[in-house]
C-alpha positions in Angstrom: 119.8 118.8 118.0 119.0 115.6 119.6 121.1 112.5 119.4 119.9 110.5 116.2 116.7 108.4 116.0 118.0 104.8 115.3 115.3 103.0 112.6 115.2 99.6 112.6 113.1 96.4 111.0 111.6 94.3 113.2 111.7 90.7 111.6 110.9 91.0 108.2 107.3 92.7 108.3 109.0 95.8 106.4 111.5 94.2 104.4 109.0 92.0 102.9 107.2 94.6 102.0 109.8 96.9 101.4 111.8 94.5 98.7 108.3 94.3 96.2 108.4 97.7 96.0 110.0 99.8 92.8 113.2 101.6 93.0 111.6 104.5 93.2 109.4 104.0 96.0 112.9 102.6 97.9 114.0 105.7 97.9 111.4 107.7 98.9 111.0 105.4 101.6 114.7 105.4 102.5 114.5 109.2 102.4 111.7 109.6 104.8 113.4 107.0 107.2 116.4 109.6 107.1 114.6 112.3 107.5 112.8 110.7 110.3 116.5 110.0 111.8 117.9 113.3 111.5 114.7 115.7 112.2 113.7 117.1 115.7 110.6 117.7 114.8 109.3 115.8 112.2 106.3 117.5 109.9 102.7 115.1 110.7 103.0 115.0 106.6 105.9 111.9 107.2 105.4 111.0 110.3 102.0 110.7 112.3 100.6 109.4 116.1 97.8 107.1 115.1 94.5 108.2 117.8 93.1 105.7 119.5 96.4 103.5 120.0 99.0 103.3 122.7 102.2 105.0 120.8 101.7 103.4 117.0 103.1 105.8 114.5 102.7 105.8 110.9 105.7 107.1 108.6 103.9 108.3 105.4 105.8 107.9 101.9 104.5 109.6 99.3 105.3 108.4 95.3 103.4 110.5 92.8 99.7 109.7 93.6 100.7 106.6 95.4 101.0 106.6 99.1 102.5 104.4 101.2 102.3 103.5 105.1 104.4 102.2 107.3 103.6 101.5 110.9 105.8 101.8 113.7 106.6 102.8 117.1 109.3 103.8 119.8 111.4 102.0 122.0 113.6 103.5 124.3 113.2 106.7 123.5 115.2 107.3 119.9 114.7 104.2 118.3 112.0 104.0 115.9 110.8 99.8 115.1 109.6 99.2 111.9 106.7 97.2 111.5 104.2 96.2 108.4 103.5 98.6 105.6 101.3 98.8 102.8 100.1 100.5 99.8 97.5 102.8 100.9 94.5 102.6 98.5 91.5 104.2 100.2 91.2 106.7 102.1 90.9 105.2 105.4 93.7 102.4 106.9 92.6 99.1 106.2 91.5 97.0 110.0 93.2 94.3 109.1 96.4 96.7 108.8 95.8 98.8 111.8 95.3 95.2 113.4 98.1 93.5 112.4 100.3 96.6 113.5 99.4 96.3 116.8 99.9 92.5 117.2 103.8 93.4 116.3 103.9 96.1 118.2 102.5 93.8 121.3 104.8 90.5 120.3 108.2 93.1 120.1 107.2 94.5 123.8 106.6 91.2 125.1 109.6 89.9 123.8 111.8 93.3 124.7 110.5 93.6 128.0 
C-alpha cells in the first residue's frame, strides 16, 4: 500500500463550487476524494488522465443521473490539487472548462515552482 494521496483545494476554485452543491452531492464528492486518497489503483470510472494535456486529471462524481467533474492534477508525487469543477451536462467537457483547468493548473506550477 502506498503512503496516502494528500487532496487539497487550490484557492477556492473547488470550494466555490463545491459549497452550491446539495448535501448529497458533498458526500459523494467527499467519498470519491477518499477513495482517491486511500486506493492504489484507482478505477478510470472516478478518476481519469485527460488526452491531449500534460498530467490534468479528472475525478468523476456520480449522483443519480447527475455527473459531476472535477479537474485536477499532481504535485509531488501523492498530492492530488483540486482545481474547478462543474456539473457535467453534455456529453463532451465544456472548452471553456477544459480551458480554465489548465490556466490553474499553469498559475499553481508557476507559483510552486
Amino acid at each position: 500500500m502506498p503512503d496516502d494521496r494528500q487532496v487539497i483545494a487550490y484557492k477556492n476554485y473547488f470550494l466555490d463550487f463545491y459549497e452550491k452543491q446539495p448535501e448529497n452531492v458533498q458526500t459523494k464528492i467527499e467519498w470519491t476524494l477518499n477513495l482517491i486518497k486511500v486506493t492504489q489503483y484507482i478505477p478510470e470510472k472516478y478518476f481519469k488522465h485527460l488526452e491531449g494535456t500534460n498530467g490534468l486529471y479528472e475525478i468523476r462524481v456520480e449522483v443519480g443521473r447527475n455527473i459531476y467533474r472535477i479537474f485536477s492534477f499532481f504535485d509531488k508525487g501523492n498530492l492530488v490539487v483540486l482545481g474547478n469543477a462543474f456539473h457535467k451536462k453534455s456529453q463532451k467537457t465544456p472548452k471553456q472548462e477544459l480551458e480554465k483547468a489548465l490556466k490553474i493548473m499553469e498559475e499553481y506550477q508557476n507559483e510552486n515552482k
